[in-house]
N, C-alpha and C positions, 0 to 999 in steps of 0.2 A: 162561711159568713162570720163564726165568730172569730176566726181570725184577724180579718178585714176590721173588725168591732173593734178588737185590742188596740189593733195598731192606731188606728184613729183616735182610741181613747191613748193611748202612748203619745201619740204625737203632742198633745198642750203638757205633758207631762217634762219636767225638769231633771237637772246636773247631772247627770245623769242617764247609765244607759236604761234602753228601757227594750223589752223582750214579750213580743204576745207567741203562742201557741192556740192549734186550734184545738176546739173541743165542741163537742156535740149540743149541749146545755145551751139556754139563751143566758145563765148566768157569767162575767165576767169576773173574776177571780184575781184581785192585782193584789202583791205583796209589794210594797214598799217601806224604804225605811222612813225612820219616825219624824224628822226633817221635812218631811213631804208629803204626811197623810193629810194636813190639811190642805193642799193644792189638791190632792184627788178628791178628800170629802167636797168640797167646796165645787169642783168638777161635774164631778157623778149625777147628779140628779137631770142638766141640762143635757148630757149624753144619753140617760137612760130615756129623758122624754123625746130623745130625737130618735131611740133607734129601738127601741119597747125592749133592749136588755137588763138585766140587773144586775149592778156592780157590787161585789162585794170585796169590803177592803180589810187589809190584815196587814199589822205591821211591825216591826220589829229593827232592834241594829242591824248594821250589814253584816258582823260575825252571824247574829243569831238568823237571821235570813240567807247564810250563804249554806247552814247547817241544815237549815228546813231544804232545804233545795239539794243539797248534798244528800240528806236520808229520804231523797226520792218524793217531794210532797211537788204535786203540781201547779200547775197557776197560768191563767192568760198572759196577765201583764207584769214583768219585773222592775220595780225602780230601784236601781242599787248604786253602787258609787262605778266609775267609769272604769274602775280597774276589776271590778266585781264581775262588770258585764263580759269585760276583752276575756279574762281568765276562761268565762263558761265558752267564749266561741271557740277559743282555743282549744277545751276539753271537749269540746263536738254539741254542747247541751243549748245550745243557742245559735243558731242559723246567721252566717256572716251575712251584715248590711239589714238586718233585723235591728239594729237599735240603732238609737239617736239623742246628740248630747245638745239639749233645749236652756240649761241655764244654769247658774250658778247659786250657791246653797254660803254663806257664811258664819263665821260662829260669833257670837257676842258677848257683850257680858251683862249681869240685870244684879239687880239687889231689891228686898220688898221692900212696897211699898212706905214711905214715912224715912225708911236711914239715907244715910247721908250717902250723897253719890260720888262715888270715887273716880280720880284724876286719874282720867286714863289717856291723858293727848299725847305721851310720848311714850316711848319704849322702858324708858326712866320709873316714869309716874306710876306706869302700868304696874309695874316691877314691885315701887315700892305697897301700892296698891294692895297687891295681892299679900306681901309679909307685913300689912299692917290689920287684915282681916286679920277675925276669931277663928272663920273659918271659909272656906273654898269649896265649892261644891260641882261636878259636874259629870259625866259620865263612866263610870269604870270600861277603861281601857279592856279589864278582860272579857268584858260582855261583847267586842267585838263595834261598840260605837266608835262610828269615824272623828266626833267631837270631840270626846274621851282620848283618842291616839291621839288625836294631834295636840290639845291640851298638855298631855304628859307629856308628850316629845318639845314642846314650848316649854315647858317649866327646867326641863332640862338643858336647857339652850341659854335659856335665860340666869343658870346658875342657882335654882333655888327650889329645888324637888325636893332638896332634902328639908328643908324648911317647911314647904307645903304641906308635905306628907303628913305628919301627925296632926295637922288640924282639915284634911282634906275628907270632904262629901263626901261616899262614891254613888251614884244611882246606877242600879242592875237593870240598864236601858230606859227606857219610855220619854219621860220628859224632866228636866233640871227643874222646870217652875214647882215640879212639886214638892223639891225640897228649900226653892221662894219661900212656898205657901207656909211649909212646915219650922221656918226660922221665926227664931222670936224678933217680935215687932220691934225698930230701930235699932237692930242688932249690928254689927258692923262686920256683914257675910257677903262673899260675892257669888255667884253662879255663873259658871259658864259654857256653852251649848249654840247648837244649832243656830243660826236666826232664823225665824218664822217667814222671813221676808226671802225673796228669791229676784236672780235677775235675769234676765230674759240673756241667752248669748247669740251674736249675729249669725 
């Protein structure tokens, strides 16, 4: 039964593979990463009152969610990045045709509230954008965030790490908005992260 549970709550679940296990408890148990805890919270309660389980949600980067998973910690539901999931079937810890990829996750860029919004419509703009910030904020790459990697691997590409680097954020996972929150008001700072927003895939 709670198998069956998982998977159902898996299935509106996004980008994603996603991996239920049974367990004997009427609690469900979903690790996902941070990208996508508000899709489940926002989920959960419509499910629990369909099926009288109780979901509890816990979430972290995909490094630090592949480590919880690696040092043996269990869980019903996994939401992780599509490569996260193939790697576990490959390693035996996930049951082939147990998951399924529901949407796509992108990353954006935001600045607080009141500064000026920066010109981002070309590759150009973007560019100069970023080396005309004070400062750059977004997830450290070594925390194992998918935002964070591809951010650095972008900055690199783009010719200007070395630039960025001495005025760049890092956040140790969770969320970019809260070093939004934490910039002085019409500061001329970018953040860059997850978007909140998701798209369904056919």
């Amino acid at each position: 039964m709670k198998r069956n549970s998982g998977l159902l709550l898996g299935a509106v679940f996004g980008i994603v593979g996603i991996m239920a296990q049974p367990a004997a408890a009427a609690e469900i148990k979903v690790l996902t990463t941070g990208a996508f805890k508000q899709v489940v919270v926002a989920l959960a309660p419509e499910f629990e009152k369909a099926t009288g389980h109780k979901v509890i949600v816990d979430n972290g980067t995909v490094g630090q969610l592949q480590q919880r998973v690696d040092g043996g910690e269990t869980f019903d539901v996994l939401v992780l990045s599509p490569k996260g999931i193939e790697d576990y079937i490959k390693a035996g810890k996930i049951a082939p045709g147990s998951s399924a990829r529901l949407a796509k996750v992108g990353v954006g860029v935001m600045v607080k509230e009141g500064a000026p919004k920066p010109d981002v419509s070309t590759v150009d703009a973007f560019k100069q954008a970023l080396l005309n910030a004070k400062s750059v904020g977004y997830i450290d790459p070594a925390s194992g965030g998918s935002s964070g990697i591809y951010v650095a691997d972008l900055l690199v590409k783009l010719g200007i790490a070395d630039q960025v680097k001495p005025k760049a954020k890092l956040q140790k996972g969770g969320h970019v908005s809260d070093l939004v929150k934490a910039a002085r008001p019409r500061s001329a700072s970018i953040r860059s992260a997850r978007s909140s927003a998701s798209r369904a895939s056919p």
